[in-house]
Backbone as a ProteinNet text record, in pm:
[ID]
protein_1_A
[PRIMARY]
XXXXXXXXXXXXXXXXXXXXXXXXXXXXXXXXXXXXXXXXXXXXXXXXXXXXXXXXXXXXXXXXXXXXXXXXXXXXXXXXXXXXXXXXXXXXXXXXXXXXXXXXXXXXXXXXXXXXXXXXXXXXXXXXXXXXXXXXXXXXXXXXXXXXXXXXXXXXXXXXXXXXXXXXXXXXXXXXXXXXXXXXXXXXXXXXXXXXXXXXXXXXXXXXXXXXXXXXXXXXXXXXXXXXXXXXXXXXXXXXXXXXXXXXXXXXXXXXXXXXXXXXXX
[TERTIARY]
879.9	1007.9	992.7	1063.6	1018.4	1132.7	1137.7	1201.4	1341.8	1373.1	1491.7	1579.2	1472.9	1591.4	1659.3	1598.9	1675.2	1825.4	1903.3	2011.5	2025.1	2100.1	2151.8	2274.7	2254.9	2366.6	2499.7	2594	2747.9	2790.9	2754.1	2871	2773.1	2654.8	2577.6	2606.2	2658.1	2650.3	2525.3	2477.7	2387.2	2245.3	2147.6	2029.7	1942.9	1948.8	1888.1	1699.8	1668.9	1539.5	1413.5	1391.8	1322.8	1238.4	1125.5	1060.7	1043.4	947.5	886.7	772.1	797.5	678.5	680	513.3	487.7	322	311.3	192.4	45.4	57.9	-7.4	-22	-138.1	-148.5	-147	-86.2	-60.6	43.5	168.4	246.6	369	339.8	376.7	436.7	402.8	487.7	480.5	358.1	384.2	437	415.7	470.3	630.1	660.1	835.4	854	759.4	815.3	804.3	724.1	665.1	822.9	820.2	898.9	1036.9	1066.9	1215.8	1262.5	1212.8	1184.8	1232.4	1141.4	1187.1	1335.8	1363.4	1500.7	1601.9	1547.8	1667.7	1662.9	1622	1561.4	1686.7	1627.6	1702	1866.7	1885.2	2028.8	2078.8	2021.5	2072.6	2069.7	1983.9	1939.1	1807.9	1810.4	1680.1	1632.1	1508.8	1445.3	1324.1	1247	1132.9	1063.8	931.8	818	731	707.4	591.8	452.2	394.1	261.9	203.6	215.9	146.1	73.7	-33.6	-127.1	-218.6	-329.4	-456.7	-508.8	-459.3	-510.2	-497.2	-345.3	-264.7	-226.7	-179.2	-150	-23.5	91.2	241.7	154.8	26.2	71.6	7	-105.7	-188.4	-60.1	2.1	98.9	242	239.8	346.8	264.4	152.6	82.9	-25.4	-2.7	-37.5	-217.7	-281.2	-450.6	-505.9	-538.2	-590.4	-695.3	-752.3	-904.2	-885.9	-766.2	-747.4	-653.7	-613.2	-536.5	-639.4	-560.1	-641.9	-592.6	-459.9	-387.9	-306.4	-326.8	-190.5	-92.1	-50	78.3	-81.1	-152.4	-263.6	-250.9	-207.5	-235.6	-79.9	29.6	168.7	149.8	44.9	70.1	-7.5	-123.1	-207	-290	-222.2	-231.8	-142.1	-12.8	119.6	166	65.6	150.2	279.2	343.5	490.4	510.8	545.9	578.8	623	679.3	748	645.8	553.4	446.4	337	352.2	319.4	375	482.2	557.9	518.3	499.6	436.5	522.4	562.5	711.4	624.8	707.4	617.6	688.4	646.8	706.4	832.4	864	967.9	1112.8	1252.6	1308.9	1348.6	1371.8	1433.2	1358.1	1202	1126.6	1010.3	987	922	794.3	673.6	609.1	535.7	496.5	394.6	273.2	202.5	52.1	13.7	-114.7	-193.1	-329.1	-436.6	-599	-639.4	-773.7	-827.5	-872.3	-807	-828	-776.7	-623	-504	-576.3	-713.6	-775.7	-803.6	-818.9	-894.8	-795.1	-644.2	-567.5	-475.3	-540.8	-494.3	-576.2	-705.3	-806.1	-753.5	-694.1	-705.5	-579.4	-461.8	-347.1	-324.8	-438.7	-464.6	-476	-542.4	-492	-386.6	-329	-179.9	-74	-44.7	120.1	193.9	263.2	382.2	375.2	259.8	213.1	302	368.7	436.3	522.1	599.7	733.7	682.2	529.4	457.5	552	558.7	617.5	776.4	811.1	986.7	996.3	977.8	949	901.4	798.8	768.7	858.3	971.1	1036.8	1183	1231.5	1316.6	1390.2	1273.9	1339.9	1408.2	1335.8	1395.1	1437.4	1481.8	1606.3	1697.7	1776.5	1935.4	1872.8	1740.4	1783.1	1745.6	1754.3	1730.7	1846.5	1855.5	1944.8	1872.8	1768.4	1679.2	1512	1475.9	1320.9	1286.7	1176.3	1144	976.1	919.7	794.8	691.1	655.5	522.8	396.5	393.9	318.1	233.7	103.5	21.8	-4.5	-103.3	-55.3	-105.1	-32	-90.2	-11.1	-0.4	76	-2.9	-73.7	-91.9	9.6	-105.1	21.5	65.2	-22.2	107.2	231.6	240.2	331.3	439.7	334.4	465.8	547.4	459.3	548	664.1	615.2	708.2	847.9	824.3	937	1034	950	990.4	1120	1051.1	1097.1	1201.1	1189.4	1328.9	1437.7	1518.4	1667.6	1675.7	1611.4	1564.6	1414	1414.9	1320.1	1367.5	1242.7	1255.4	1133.4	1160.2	1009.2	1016.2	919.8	872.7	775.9	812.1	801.2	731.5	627.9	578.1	581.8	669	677.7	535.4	492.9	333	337.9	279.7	214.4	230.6	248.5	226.6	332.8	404.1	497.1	535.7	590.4	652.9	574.1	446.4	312.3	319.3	299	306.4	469.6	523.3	691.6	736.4	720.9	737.7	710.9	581.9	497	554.6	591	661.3	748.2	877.6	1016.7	1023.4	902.1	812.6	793.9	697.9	719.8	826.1	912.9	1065	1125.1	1109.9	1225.7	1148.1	1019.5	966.8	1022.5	1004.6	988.2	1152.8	1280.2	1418.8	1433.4	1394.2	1410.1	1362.3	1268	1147.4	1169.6	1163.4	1138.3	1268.7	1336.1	1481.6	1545.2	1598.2	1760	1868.9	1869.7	1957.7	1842.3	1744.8	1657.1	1682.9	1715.7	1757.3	1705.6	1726.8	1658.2	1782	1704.7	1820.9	1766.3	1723.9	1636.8	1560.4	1525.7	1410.5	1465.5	1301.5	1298.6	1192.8	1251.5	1119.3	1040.9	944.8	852.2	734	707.2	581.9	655.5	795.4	856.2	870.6	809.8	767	873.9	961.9	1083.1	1000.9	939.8	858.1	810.8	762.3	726.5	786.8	813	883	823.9	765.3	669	744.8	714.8	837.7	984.2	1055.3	1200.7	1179.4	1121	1134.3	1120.7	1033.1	992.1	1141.5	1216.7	1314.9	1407.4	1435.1	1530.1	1498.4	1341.3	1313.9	1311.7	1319.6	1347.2	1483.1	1563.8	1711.4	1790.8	1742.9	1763.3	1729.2	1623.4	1586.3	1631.2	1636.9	1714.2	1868.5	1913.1	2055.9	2101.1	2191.4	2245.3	2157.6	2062.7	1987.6	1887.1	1832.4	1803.1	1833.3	1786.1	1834.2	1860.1	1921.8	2019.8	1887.2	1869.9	1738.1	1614	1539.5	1397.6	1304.5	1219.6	1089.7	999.2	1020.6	913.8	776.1	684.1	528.4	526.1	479	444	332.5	306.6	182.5	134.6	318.2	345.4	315.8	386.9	419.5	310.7	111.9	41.2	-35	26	-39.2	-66.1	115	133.4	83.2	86.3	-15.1	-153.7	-238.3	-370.6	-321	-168.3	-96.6	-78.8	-49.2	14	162.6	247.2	376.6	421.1	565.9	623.8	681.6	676.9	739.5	822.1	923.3	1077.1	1020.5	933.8	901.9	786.6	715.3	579	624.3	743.9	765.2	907.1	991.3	1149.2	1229	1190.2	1249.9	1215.6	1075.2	1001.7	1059.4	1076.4	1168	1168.4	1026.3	999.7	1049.5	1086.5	1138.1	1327.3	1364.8	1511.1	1528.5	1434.6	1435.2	1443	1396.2	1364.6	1473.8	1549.1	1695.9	1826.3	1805.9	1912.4	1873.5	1794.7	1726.2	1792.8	1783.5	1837.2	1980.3	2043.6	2163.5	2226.1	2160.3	2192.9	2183.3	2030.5	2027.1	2133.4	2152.9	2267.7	2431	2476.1	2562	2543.8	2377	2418.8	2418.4	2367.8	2344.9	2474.1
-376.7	-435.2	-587	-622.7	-759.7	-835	-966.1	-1073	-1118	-1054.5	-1077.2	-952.6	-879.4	-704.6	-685.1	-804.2	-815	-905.8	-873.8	-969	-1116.3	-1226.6	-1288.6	-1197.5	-1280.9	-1268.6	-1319	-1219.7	-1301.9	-1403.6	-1382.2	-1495.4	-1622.3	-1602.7	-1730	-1880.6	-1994.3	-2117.5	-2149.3	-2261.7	-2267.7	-2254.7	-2244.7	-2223.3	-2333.1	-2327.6	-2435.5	-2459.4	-2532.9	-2556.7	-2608.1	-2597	-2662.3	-2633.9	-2747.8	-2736.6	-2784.3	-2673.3	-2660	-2728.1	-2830.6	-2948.6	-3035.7	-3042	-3147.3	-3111.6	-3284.8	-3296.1	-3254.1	-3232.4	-3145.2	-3013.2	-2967.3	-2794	-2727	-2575.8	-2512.1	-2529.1	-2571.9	-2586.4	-2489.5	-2355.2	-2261.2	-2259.5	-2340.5	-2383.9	-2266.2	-2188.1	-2052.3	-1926.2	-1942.4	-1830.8	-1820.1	-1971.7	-2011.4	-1937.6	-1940.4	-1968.6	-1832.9	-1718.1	-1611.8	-1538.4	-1548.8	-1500.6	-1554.5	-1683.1	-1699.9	-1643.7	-1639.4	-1563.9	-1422.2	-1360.9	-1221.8	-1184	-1270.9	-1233.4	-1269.3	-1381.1	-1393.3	-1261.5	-1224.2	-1114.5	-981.5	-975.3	-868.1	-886.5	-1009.8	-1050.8	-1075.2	-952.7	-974.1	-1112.2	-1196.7	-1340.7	-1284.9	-1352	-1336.6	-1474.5	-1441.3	-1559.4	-1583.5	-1727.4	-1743.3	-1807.2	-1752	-1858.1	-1909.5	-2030.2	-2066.9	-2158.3	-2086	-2095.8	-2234.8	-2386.5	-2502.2	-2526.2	-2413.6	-2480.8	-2366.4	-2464.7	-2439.6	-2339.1	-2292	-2193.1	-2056.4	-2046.5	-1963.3	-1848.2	-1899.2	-1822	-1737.9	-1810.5	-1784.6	-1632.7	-1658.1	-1536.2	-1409.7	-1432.3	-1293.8	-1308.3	-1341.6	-1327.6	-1221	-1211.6	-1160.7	-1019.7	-1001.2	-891.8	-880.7	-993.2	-1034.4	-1056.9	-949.8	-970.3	-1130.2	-1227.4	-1342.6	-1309.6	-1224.6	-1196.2	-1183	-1074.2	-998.3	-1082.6	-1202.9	-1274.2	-1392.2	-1375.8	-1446.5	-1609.4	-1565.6	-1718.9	-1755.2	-1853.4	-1877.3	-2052.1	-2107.3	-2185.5	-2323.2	-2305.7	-2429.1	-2418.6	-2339	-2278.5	-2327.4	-2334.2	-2372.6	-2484.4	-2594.3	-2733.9	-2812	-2746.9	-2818	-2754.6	-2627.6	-2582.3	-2490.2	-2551.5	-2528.9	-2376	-2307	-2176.1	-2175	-2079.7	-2098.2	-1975.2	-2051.4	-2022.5	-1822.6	-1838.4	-1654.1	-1578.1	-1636.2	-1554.3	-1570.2	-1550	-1627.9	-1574.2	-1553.5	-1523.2	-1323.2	-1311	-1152.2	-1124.6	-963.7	-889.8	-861.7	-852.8	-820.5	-694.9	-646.2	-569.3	-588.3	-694.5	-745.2	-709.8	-691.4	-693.9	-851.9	-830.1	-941.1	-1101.8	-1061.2	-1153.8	-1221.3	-1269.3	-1315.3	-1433.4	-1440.9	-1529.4	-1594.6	-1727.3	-1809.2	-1805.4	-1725.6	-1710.7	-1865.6	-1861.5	-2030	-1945.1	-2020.5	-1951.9	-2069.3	-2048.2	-2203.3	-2295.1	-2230	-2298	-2446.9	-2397	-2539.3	-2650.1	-2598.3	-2749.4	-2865.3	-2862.1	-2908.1	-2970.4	-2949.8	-2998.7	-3152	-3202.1	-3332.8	-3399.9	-3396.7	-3463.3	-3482.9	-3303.4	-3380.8	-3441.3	-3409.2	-3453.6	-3606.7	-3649.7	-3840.1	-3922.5	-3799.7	-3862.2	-3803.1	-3721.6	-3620.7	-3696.5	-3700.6	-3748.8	-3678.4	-3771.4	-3750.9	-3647.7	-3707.1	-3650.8	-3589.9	-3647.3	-3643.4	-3488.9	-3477.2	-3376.3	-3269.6	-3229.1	-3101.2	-3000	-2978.6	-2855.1	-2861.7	-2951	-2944.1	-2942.9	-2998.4	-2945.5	-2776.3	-2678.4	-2558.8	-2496.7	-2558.6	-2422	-2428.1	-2568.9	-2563.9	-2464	-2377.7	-2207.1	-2161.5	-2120.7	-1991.4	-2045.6	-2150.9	-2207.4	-2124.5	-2115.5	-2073.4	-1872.3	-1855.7	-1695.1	-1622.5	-1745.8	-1709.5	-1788.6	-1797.2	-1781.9	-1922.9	-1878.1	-1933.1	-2017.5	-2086.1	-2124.6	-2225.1	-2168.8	-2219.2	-2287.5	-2377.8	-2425.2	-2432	-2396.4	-2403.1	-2514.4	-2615.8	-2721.3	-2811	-2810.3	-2836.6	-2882.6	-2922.7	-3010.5	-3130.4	-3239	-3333.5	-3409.1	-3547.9	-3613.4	-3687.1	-3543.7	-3629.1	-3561.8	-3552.1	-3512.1	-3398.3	-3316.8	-3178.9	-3181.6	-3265.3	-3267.9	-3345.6	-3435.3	-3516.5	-3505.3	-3364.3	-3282.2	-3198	-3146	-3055.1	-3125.4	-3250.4	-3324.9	-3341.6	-3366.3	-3430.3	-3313.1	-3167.2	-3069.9	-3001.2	-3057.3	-2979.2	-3090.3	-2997.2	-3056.3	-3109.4	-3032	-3090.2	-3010.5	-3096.8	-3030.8	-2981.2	-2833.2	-2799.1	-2867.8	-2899.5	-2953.5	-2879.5	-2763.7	-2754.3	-2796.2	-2812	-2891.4	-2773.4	-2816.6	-2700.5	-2779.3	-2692.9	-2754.3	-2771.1	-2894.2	-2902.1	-3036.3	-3090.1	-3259	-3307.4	-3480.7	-3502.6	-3453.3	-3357.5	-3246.5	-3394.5	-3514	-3595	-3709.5	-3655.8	-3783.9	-3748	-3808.8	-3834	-3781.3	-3731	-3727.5	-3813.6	-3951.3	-4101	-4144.5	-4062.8	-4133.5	-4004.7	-3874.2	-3762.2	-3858.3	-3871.5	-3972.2	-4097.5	-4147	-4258.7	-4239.1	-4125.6	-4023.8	-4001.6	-3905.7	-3898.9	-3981.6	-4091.2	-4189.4	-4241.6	-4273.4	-4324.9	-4201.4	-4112.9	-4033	-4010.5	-4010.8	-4050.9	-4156.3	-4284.8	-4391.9	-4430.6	-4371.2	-4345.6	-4256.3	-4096.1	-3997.4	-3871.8	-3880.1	-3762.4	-3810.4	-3911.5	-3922.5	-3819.5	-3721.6	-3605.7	-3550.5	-3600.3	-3540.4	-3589.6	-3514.7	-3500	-3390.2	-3403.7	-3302.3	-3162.5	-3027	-2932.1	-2891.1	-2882.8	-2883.7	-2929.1	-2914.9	-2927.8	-2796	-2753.9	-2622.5	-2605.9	-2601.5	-2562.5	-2440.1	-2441.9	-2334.3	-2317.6	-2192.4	-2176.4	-2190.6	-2178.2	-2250.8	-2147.1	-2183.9	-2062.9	-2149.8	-2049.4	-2073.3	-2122.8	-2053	-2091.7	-2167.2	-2274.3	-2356.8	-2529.2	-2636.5	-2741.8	-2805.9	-2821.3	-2871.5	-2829	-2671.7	-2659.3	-2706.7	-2707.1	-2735.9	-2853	-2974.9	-3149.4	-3160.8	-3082.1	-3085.8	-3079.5	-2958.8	-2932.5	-3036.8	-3088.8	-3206	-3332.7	-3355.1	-3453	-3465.8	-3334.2	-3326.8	-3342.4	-3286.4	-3271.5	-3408.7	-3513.9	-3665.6	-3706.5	-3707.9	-3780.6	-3738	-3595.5	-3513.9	-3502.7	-3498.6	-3450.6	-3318.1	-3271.8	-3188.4	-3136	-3190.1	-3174.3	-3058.9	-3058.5	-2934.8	-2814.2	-2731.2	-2570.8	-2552.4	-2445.5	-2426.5	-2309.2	-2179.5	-2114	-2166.1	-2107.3	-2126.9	-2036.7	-2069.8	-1970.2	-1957.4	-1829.7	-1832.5	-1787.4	-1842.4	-1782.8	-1672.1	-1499.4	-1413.1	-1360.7	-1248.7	-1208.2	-1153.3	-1044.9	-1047.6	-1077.7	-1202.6	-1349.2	-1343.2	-1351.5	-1438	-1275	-1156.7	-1040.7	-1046.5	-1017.2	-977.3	-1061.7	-1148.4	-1201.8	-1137.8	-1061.4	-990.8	-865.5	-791.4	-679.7	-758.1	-832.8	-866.7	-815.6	-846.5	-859.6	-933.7	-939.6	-1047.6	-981.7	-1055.2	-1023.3	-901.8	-960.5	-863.7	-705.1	-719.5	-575.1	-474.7	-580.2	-553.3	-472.7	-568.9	-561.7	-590.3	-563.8	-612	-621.6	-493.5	-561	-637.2	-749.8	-828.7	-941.4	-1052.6	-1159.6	-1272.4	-1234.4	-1322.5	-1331.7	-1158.6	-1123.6	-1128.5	-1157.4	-1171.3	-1304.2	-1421.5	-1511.6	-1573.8	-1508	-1554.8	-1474.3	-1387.5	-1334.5	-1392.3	-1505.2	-1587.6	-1710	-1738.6	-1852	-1854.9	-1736	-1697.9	-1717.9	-1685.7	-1696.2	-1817.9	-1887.7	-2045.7	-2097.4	-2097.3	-2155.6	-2126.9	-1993	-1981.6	-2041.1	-2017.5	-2128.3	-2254	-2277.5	-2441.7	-2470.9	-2351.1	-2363.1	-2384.9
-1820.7	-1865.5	-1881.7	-1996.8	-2033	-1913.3	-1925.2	-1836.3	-1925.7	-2022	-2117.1	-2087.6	-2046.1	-2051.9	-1873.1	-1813.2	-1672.2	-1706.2	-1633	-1661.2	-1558.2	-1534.8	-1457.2	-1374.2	-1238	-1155.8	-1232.6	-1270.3	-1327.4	-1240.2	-1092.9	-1030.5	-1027	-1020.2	-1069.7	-1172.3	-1091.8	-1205	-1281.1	-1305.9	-1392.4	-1340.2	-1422.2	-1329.1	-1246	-1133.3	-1042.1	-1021.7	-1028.9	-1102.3	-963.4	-893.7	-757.7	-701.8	-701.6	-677.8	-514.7	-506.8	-343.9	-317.7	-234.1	-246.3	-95.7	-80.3	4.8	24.6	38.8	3.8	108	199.5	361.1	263.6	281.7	290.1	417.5	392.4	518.7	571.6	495.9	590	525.5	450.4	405.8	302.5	230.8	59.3	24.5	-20	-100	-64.7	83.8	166.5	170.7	171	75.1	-52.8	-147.7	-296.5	-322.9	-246.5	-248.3	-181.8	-93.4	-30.8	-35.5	-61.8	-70	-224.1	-350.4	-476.7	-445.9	-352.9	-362.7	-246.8	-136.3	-102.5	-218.5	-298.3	-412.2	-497.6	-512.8	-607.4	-555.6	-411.6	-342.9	-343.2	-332.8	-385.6	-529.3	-555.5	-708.9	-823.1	-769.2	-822.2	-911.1	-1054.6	-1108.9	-1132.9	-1073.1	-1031.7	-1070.7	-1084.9	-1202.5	-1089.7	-1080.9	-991.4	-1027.3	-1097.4	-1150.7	-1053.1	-1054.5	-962.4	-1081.9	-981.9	-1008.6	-943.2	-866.4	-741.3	-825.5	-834.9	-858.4	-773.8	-677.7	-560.7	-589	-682.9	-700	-629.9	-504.9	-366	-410.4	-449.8	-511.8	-615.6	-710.1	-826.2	-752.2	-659.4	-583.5	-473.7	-388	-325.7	-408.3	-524.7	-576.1	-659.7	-617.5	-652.1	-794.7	-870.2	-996.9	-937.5	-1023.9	-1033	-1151.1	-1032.9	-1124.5	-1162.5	-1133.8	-1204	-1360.3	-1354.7	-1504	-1592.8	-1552.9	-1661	-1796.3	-1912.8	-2023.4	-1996.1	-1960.3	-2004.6	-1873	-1837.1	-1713.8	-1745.2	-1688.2	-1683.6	-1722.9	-1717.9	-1782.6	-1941.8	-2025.1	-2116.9	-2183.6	-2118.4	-2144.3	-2144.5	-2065.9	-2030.8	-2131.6	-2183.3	-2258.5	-2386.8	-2405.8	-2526.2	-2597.3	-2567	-2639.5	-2612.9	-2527.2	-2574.2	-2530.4	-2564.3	-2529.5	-2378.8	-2328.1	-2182.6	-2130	-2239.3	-2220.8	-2239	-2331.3	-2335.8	-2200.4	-2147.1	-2007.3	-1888.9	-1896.8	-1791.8	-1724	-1619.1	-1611.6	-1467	-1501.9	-1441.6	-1307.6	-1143.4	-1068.8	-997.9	-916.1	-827.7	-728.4	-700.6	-691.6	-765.3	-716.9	-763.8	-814.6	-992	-1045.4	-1034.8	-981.4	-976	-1096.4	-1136.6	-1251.3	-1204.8	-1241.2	-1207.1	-1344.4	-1341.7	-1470.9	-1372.4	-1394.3	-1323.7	-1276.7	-1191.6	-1202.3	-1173.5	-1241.7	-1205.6	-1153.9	-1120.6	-1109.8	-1255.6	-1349	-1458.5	-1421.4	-1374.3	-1311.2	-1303.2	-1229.5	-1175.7	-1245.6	-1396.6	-1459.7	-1549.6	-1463.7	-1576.8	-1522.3	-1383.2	-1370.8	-1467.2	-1449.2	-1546.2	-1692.4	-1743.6	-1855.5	-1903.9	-1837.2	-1834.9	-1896.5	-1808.3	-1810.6	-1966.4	-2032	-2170.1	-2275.1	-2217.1	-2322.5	-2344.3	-2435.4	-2500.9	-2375.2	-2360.5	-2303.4	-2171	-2097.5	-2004.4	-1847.5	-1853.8	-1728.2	-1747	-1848.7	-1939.7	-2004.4	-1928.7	-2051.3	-1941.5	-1831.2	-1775	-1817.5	-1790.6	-1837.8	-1971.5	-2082.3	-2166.5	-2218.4	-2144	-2165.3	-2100.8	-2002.3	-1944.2	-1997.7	-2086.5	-2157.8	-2218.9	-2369.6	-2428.9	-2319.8	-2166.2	-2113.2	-1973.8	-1953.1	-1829.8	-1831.2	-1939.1	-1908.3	-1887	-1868.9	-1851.3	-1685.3	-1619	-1458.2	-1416.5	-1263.6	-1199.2	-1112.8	-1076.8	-972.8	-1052.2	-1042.2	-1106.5	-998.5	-944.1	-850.8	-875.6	-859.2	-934.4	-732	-740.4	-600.3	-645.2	-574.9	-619.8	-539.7	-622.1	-534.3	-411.4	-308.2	-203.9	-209.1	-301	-312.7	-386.6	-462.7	-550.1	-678.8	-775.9	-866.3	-996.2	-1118	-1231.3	-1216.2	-1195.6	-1145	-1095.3	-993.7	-892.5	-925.6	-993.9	-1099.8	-1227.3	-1283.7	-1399.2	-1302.4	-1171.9	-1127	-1077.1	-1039.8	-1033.7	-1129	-1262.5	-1395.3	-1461.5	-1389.7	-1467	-1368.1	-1239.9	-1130.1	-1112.1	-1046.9	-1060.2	-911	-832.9	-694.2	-621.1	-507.3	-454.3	-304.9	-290.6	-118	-42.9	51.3	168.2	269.9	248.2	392.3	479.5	576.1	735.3	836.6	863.5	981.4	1152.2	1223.2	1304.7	1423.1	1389.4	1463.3	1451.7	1511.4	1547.3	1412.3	1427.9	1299.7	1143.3	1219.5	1089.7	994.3	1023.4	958.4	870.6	953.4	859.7	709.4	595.9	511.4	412.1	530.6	415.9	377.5	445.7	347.8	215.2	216.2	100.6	-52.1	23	-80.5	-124.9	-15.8	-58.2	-143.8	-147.2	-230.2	-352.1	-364.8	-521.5	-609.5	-492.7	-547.9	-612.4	-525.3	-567.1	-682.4	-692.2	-815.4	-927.3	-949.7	-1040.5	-1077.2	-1033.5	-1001.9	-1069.6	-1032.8	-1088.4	-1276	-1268.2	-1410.2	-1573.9	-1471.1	-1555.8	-1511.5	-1454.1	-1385.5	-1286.3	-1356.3	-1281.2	-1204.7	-1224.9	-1155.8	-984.6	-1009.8	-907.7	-715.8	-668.1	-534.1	-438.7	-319.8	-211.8	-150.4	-231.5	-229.1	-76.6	34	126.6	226.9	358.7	354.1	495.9	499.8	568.3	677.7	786.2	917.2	942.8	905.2	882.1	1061.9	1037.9	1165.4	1280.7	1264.7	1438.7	1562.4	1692.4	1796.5	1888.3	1923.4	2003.4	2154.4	2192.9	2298.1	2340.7	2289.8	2314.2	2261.4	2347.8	2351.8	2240	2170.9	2086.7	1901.8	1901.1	1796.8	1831.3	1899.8	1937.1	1947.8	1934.8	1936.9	1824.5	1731.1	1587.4	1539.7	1559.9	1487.3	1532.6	1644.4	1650.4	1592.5	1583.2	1508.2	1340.3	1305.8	1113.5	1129.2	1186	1194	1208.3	1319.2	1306.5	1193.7	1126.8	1021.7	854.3	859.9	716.8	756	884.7	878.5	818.7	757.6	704.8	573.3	483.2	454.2	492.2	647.1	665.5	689.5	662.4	661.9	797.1	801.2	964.8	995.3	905.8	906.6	905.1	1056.7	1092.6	1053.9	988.7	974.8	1054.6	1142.2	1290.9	1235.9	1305	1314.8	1363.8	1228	1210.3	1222.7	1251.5	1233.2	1071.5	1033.3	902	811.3	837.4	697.4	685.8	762.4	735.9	650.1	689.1	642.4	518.4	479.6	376.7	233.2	190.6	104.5	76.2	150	162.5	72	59.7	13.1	-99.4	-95.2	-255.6	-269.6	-145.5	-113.5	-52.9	-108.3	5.7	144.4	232.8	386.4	386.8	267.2	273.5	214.2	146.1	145.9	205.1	235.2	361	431.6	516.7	692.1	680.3	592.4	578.5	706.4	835.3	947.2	1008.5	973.2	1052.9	1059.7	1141.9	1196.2	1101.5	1055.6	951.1	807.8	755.9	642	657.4	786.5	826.9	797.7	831.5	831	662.8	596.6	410.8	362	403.2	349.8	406.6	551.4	615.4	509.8	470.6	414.1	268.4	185.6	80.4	17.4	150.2	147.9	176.5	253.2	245.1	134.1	23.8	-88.7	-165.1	-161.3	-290.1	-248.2	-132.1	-82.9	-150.7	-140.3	-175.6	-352.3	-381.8	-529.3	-556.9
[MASK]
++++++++++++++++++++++++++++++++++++++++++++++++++++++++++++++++++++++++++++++++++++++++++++++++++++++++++++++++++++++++++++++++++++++++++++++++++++++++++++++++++++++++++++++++++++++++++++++++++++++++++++++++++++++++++++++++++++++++++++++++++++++++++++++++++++++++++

């Protein structure tokens, strides 16, 4: 089934565009974009994931074989194809993904000399915005042009935060980005988020973490914690998300409390 013959949610406003970003790896960006995608999904949200990490954890996470793809979201950025053609249906309800191979890699480099370098992703996802609900972009861990098209092209961003030592080292230098790229190239761009990931009730170490994002984001952060699974770290090896792995697992409760906050805030 193509990605046109799914419908939008009716009670859905316009489609919210956000990217999931921070620059630390490991601190569960895809295991977010993977999994918060498919509780939207389950809530009747149709939702778009475009895999911008060269790793492409987000497209084998959503069951999609990178071995067997011709073309992925490198192919939208720097050789015009048009994005729909691109886009591949997953097992998921109402879920949609833009593949990434390790082709991705090769496309900060060449980025450096393209017209209008910054606006190739917002630009390609332009045609088919108004036909999701949800578009969520997963992006690299790092701040070069990728990260700075994914800005260019969302309406906001999510940060997740793993609660561990250090959780707050380099979120300055993200907020730095932001605001450059705000000031520059997307004025409407703001923080729909930020989200505590890996958090073990047990121990004092996560619980200072969470009071310490919570002082510093305020209301900003999500009221939902994402606890450290055995699950969460499974299911990716399946080529599923949590919610359908292990749907009663604490972890897959946790990305459907999570769900339901976003769309509140949407």
């Amino acid at each position: 089934m193509g990605f046109r013959d799914v419908k939008r949610s009716k009670s859905a406003k316009d489609t919210r565009v956000i990217a999931i970003i921070n620059q630390k790896g490991g601190v569960g960006k895809s295991t977010t974009a993977v999994n918060l995608s498919a509780a939207l999904g389950e809530m009747n949200r149709k939702t778009l994931l475009v895999d911008f990490d060269p790793q492409g954890n987000s497209t084998s996470g959503l069951g999609v074989e990178k071995e067997g793809l011709e073309q992925c979201v490198y192919d939208a950025l720097l050789n015009d194809v048009p994005i729909e053609e691109l886009i591949q249906d997953t097992e998921s309800k109402k879920v949609f993904v833009v593949p990434a191979t390790i082709q991705l890699a090769g496309a900060e480099v060449e980025l450096v000399s393209a017209m209008a370098r910054e606006t190739r992703l917002k630009e390609a996802l332009e045609p088919i915005k108004d036909e999701f609900d949800f578009i969520f972009i997963d992006c690299p861990p790092s701040l070069g042009l990728l990260t700075i098209n994914a800005l260019t092209a969302a309406d906001s961003v999510l940060i997740p935060i793993q609660c561990e030592y250090y959780a707050l080292e380099g979120v300055t230098k993200l907020l730095e980005s932001m605001k450059m790229v705000k000031g520059r190239l997307n004025k409407k761009l703001d923080t729909f988020g930020v989200l505590l990931t890996m958090f073990d009730s047990r121990t004092s170490l996560s619980n200072q973490v969470v009071e310490e994002v919570k002082n510093y984001f305020g209301d900003t952060t999500f009221k939902t914690l994402i606890p450290r699974t055995v699950k969460l770290s499974e299911a990716p090896s399946y080529g599923m998300p949590v919610t359908e792995y292990a749907p009663n697992n604490k972890g897959a409760k946790a990305y459907m409390s999570l769900a339901k906050e976003v769309i509140s805030r949407a």
